[in-house]
C-alpha positions in Angstrom: 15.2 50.0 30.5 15.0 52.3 27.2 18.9 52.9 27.7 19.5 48.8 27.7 17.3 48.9 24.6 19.1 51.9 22.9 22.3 50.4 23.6 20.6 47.1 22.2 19.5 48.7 18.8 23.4 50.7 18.6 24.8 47.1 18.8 22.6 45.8 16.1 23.3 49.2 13.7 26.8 47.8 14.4 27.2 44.3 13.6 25.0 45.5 10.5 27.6 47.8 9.5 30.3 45.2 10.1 28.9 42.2 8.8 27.5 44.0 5.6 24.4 42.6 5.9 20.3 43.2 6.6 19.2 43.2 10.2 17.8 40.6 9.8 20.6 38.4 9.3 22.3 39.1 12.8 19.3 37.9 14.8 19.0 34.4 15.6 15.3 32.7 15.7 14.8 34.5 19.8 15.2 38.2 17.9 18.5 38.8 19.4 21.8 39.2 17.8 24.3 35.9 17.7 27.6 37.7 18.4 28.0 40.7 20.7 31.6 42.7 20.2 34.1 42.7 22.9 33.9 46.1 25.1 35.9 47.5 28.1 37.5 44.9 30.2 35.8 42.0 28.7 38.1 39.6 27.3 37.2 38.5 23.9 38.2 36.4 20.4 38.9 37.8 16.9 37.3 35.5 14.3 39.3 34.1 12.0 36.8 35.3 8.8 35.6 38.6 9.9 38.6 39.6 12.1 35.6 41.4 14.6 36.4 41.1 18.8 33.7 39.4 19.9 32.4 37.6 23.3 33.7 34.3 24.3 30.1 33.3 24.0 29.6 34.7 20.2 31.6 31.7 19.7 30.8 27.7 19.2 32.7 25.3 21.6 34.2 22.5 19.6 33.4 19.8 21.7 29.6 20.2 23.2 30.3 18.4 26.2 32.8 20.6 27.2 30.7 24.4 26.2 33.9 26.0 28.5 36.4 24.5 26.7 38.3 25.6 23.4 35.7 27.1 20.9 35.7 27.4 17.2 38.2 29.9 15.1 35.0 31.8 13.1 32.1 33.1 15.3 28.7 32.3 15.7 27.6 34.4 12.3 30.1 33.7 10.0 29.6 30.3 10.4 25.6 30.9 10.2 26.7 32.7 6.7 28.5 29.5 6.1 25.5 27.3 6.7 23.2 29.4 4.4 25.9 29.7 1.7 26.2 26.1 1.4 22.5 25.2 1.3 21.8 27.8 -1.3 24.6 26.3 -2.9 22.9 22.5 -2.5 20.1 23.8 -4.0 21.6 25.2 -6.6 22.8 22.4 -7.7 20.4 20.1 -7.2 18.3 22.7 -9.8 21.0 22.4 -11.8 21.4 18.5 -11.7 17.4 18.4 -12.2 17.1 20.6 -14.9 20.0 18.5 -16.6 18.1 15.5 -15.9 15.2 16.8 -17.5 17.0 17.7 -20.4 18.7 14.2 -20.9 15.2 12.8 -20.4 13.9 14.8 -23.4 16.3 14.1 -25.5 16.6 10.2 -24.7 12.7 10.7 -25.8 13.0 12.2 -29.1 16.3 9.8 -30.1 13.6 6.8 -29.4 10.6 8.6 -31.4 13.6 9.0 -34.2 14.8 5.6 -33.8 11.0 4.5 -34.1 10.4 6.6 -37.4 13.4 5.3 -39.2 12.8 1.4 -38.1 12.7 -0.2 -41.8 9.6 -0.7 -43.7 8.4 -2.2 -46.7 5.6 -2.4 -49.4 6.6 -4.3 -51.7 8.8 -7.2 -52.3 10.0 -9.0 -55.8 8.3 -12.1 -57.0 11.4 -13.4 -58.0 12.9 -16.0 -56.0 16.2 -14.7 -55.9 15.5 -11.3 -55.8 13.4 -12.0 -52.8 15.8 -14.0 -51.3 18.7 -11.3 -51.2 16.1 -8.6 -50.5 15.5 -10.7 -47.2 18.9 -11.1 -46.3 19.2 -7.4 -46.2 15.9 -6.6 -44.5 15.5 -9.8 -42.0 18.4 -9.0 -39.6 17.5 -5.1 -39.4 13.9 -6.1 -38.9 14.4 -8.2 -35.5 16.9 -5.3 -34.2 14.0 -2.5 -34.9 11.0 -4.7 -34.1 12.9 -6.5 -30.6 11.8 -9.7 -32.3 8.5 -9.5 -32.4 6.8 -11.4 -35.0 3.6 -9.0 -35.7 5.5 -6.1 -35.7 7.8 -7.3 -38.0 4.8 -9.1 -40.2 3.1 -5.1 -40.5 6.4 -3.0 -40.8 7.7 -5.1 -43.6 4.8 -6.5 -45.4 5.8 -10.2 -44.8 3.7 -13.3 -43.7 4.7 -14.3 -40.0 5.1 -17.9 -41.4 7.5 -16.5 -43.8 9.5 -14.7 -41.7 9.3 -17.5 -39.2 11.0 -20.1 -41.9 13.6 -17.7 -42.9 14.7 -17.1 -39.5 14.5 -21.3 -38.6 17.0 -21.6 -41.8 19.4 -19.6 -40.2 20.9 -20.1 -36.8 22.6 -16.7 -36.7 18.9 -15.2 -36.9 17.6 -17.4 -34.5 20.7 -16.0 -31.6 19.3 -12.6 -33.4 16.3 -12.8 -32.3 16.8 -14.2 -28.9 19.0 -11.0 -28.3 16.3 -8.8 -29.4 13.7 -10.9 -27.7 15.8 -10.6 -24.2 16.9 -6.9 -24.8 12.7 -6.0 -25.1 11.9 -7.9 -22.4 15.0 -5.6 -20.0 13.7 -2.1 -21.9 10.3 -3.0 -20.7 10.9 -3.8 -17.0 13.4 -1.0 -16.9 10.1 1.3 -18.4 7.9 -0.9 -16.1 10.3 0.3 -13.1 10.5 3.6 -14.2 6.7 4.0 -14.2 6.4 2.6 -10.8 8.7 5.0 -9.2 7.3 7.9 -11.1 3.9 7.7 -11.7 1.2 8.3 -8.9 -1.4 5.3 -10.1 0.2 2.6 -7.8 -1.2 0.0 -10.7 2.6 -0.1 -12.1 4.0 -0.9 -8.8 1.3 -3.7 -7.4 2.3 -5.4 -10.8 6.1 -5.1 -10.5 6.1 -6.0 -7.0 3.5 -9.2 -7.3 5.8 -10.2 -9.9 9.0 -9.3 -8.3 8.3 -10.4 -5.1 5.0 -12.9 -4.9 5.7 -14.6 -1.8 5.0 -11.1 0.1 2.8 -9.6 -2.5 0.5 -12.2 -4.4 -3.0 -12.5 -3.7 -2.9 -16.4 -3.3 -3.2 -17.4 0.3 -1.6 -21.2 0.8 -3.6 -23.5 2.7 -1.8 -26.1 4.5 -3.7 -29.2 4.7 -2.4 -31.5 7.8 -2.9 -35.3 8.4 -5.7 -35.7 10.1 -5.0 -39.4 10.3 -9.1 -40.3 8.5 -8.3 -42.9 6.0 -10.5 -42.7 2.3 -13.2 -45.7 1.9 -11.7 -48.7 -0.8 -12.7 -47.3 -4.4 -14.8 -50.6 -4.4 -16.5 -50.4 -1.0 -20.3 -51.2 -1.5 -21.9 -48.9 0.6 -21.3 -45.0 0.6 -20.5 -44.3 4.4 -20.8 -40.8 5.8 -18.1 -38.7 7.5 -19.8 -39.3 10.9 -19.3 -42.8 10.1 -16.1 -42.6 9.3 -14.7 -41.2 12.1 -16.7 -43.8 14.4 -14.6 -46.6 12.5 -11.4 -44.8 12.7 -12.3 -44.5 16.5 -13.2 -48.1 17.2 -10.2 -48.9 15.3 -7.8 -47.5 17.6 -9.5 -48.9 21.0 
């Protein structure tokens, strides 16, 4: 028994040696090692990576119904140093792809914190009505592009009346497309935010809304009640005495006898 293990523990020292590797790595999840070299008489297979004489069983069969059948050109290990190459390599890039991700994220953050720091202002604006009017024309259309069309925000950024800027934009009908573009382009940076947020964020608040919006038949809190004919006809608007239900369904009764 000692001698099967010695000669157990020699084998091991050996595919170490060949392999280049930690013990560890030529043992399979039982403890014992996944290829055994070819001795004596016993017939065995170089691998095509390694070039090592190994068993006919240090080898995978290529078709698993048929384990007697032809097997696979690169033993059991070197394709187990395959497997583990490749999935440090998949997570290797998916780190890399993350962190890239992360990146893009942070910058795409600070462009719309710039972009939201330079949208146009103003304090002050000429009493003159020409003046003021070319003043507008310059700061109207850049307005509903920074401001996505919204009235207020526009009203505080620029230091204009809404009614004002309303008039100017009704005089115009290449403001008025303007700001339906901006209007429409909020309302898809929102839900794409709104989206975001619901696939991100751990408060399922975001996602109730998105989906009772997106999808109410499944998702809305409304229950339908369907009211069937139940074939009790209403009293005459001008019938003199207020009859009961009971009463009611007696005359609807007699009726049909």
């Amino acid at each position: 028994m000692r001698g099967k293990k010695a000669r157990g523990e020699v084998e091991i020292t050996q595919l170490v040696e060949h392999f280049k590797c930690d013990e560890d790595k030529v043992l399979n999840s039982a403890g014992q090692p996944r290829v055994k070299f070819a001795r004596g008489q016993n017939v065995g297979k170089r691998c095509a990576t390694c070039h090592g004489v190994f068993t006919s069983k240090s080898f995978y069969p290529i078709h698993k119904d048929n384990p007697t059948g032809p097997t696979n050109a690169s033993c059991k290990q070197c394709n187990y140093f395959a497997v583990v190459a490749n999935r440090r390599g998949v997570a290797q890039k998916i780190r890399k792809e993350a962190k890239n991700i992360k990146e893009e994220t942070v910058e795409a953050i600070k462009r719309d914190i710039f972009k939201l720091d330079k949208r146009i202002t103003r304090k002050a604006w000429p009493s003159d009505p020409d003046k003021r009017r070319k003043a507008l024309d310059k700061v109207i259309p850049q307005a509903i592009d920074d401001y996505r069309g919204e009235f207020s925000a526009m009203s505080a950024g620029i230091n204009l009346p809404i009614t004002e800027i309303q008039q100017y934009i009704e005089a115009d009908p290449d403001l008025q497309q303007r700001l339906e573009n901006a209007q429409i382009k909020a309302i898809s940076e929102v839900e794409a935010h709104l989206l975001e947020l619901c696939l991100t964020s751990t408060s399922p608040t975001a996602a109730m809304f998105w989906l009772k919006n997106k999808a109410p038949e499944k998702w809305s809190d409304k229950s339908q009640v369907e009211v069937k004919n139940t074939g009790l006809s209403l009293p005459p608007v001008d019938a003199d005495a207020q009859a009961s239900v009971l009463q009611l369904f007696r005359k609807e009764g007699n009726d049909d006898g």
